[in-house]
C-alpha positions in Angstrom: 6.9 8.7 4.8 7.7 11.2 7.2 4.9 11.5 10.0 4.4 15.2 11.8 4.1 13.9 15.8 0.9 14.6 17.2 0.9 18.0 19.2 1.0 18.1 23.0 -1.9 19.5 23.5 -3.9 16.9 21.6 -7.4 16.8 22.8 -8.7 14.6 26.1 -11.6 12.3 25.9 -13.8 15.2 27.7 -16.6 17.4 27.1 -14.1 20.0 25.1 -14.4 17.5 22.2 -18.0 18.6 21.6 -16.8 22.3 21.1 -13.5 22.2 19.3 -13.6 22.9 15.7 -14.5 20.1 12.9 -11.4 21.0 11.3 -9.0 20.3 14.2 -10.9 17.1 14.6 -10.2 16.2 11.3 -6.8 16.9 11.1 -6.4 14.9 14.4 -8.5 12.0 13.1 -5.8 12.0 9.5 -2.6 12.4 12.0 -3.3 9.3 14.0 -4.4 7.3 10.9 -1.0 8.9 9.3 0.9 7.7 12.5 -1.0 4.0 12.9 -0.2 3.7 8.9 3.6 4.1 9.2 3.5 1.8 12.5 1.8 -1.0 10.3 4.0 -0.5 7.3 7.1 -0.2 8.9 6.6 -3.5 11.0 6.4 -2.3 14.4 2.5 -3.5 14.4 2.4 -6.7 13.2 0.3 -8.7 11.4 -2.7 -9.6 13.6 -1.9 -7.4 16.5 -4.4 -5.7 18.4 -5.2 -2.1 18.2 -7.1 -1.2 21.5 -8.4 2.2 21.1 -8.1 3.0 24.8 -4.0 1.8 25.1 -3.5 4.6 21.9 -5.8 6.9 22.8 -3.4 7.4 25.9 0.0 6.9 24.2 -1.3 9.8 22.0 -3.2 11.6 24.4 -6.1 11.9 22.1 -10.0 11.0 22.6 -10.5 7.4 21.8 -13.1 8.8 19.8 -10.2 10.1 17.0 -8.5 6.5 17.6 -11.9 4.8 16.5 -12.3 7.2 13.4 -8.7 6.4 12.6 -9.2 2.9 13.1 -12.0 3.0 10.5 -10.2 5.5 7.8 -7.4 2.3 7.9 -10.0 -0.3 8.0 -11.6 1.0 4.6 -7.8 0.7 3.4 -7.5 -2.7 4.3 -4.8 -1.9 6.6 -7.0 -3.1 9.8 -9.4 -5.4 10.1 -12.8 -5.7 12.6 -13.7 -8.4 14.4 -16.8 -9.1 16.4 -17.5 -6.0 18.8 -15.3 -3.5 19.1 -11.9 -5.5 18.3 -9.9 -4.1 15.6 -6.6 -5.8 14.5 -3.4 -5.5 11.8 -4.9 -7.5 8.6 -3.5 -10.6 8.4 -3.0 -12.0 5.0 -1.9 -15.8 4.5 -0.5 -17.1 1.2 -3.8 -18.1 -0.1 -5.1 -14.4 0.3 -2.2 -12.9 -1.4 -2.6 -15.3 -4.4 -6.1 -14.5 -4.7 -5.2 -10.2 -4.7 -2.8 -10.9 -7.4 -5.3 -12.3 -9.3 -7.4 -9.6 -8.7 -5.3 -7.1 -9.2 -3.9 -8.8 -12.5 -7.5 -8.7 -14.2 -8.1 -5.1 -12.7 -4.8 -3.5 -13.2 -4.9 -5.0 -16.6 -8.4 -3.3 -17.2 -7.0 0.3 -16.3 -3.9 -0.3 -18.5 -6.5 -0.7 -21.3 -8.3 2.4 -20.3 -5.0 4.6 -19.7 -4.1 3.6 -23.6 -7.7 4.2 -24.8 -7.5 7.8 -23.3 -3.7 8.1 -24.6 -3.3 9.6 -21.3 0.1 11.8 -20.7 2.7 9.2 -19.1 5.4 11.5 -18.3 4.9 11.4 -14.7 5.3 7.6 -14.6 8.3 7.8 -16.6 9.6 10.2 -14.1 8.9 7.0 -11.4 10.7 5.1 -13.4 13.7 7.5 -13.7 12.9 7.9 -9.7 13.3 3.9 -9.6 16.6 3.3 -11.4 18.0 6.3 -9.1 16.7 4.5 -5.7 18.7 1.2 -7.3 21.8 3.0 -7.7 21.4 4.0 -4.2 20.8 0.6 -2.9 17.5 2.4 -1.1 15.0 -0.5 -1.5 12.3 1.7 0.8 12.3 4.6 -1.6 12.3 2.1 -4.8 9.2 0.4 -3.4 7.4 3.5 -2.4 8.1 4.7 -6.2 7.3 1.3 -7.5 3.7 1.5 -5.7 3.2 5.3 -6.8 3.6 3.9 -10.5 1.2 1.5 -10.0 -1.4 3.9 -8.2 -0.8 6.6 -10.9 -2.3 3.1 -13.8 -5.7 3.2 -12.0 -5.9 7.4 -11.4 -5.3 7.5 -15.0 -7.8 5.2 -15.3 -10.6 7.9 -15.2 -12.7 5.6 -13.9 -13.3 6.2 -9.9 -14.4 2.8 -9.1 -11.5 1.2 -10.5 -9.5 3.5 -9.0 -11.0 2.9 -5.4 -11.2 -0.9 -5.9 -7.2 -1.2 -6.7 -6.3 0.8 -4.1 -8.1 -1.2 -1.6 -5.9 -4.3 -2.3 -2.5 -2.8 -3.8 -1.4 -0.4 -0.6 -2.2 -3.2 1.7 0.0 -5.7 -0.4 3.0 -3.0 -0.7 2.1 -2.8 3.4 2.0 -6.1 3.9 3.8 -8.3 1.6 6.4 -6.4 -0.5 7.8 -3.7 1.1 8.7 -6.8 4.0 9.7 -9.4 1.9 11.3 -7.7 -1.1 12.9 -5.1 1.2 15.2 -7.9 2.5 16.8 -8.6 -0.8 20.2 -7.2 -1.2 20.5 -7.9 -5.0 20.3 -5.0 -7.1 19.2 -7.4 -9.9 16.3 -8.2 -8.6 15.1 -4.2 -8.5 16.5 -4.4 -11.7 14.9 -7.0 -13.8 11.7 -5.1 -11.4 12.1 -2.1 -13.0 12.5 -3.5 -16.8 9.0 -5.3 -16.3 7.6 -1.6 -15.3 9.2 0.0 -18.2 7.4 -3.1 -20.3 4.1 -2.0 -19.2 4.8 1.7 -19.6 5.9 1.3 -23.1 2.5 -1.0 -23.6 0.3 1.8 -22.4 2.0 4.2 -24.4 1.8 2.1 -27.7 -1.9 3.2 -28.4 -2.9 -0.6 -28.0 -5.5 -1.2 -25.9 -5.6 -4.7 -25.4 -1.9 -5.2 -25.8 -1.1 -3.1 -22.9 -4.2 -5.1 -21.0 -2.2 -8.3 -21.8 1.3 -7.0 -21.2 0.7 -5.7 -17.8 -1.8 -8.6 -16.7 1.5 -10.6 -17.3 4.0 -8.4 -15.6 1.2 -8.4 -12.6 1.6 -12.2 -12.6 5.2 -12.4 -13.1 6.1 -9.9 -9.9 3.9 -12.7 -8.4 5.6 -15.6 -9.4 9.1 -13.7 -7.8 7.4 -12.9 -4.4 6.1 -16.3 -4.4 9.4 -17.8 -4.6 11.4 -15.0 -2.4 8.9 -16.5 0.2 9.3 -20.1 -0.8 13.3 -19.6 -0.1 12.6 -17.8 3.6 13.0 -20.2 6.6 10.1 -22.4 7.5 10.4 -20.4 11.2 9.8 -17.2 9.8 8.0 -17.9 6.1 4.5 -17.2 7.3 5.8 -14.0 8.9 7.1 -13.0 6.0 4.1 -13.5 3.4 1.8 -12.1 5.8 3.5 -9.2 6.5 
């Protein structure tokens, strides 16, 4: 993701803040969430590090109160977590937490499979991911094959039609690309493991698009589970130093 940089003239924590227009105050607020976003995913903020309004409201030169709204646009994304007063930090996710999202996610993203083939919603835009997919494999560009793999997955629960599905999967699916497999799948140098990655997506798009319901609810329920099986063992195999690094981050 490719983040504009913040202009120079970015406001100052003064009274001009009270007068600018809503708009640009938006638009500030979405840049420094943009820019925090791409900080957290691409590992420069780690897991459990600190995000002190004050230190980044300097850095950017914007008011600490666009850093705050930032802070809480990520925090609904589960990108940041708040601690008691104002303390806001990277989420941290141990093993334990990422088992229990893929169990969420399995019985959710199972549910909105269901829907999709209920609706016989038009899948040509994931097949284009997939197509998108085997091209980022050919190119040995793991980023862009992630990035495509959690678009496909995104794309399940908007086709969903169902808003609060939609909202809930989102909330623990970016966060675990974020956190977990962009960083530990992104180390692998085996183009079989995208691979045997991208068969288990076709699986579930050929489920959805078989006009059964609950066989595309079971199908993609497993393939959820099965991408958690290899994760879990990709983190098994890391070095004991660095394991918990890893599967949090």
């Amino acid at each position: 993701m490719t983040i504009s940089p913040l202009p120079s003239n970015s406001l100052p924590e003064d009274a001009s803040l009270l007068s600018a227009d809503p708009r640009s105050l938006l638009m500030i607020k979405d840049s420094v969430a943009a820019l925090l976003r791409e900080e957290i995913a691409s590992g420069r903020l780690q897991p459990g590090d600190r995000i002190v309004e004050g230190k980044w409201g300097k850095k950017l030169r914007v008011a600490q109160t666009s850093i705050r709204e930032a802070i809480n646009t990520l925090t609904a994304e589960g990108f940041v977590e708040k601690g008691s007063g104002k303390t806001a930090s990277v989420t941290l996710l141990s093993p334990q937490n990422v088992a229990h999202i893929y169990q969420l996610r399995g019985v959710m993203e199972g549910l909105a499979a269901r829907l999709v083939a209920e609706r016989q919603a038009d899948l040509s835009d994931l097949e284009q991911l997939l197509s998108d997919m085997k091209s980022a494999i050919e190119c040995r560009n793991v980023r862009a094959f992630y990035q495509r793999d959690l678009r496909f997955h995104l794309l399940i629960s908007e086709k969903s039609a169902n808003p609060f599905l939609e909202q809930a999967l989102r909330r623990v699916i970016v966060p675990l690309f974020a956190f977990v497999i962009l960083r530990v799948h992104g180390n692998e140098e085996d183009p079989e493991t995208w691979t045997r990655s991208l068969a288990q997506h076709r699986q579930m798009l050929e489920a959805m698009r078989s006009g059964d319901p609950f066989f595309a609810e079971q199908q993609v329920r497993n393939s959820i589970y099965k991408f958690f099986s290899i994760t879990h063992e990709l983190v098994e195999c890391k070095p004991s130093a660095d394991s918990t690094k890893s599967t949090v981050g």
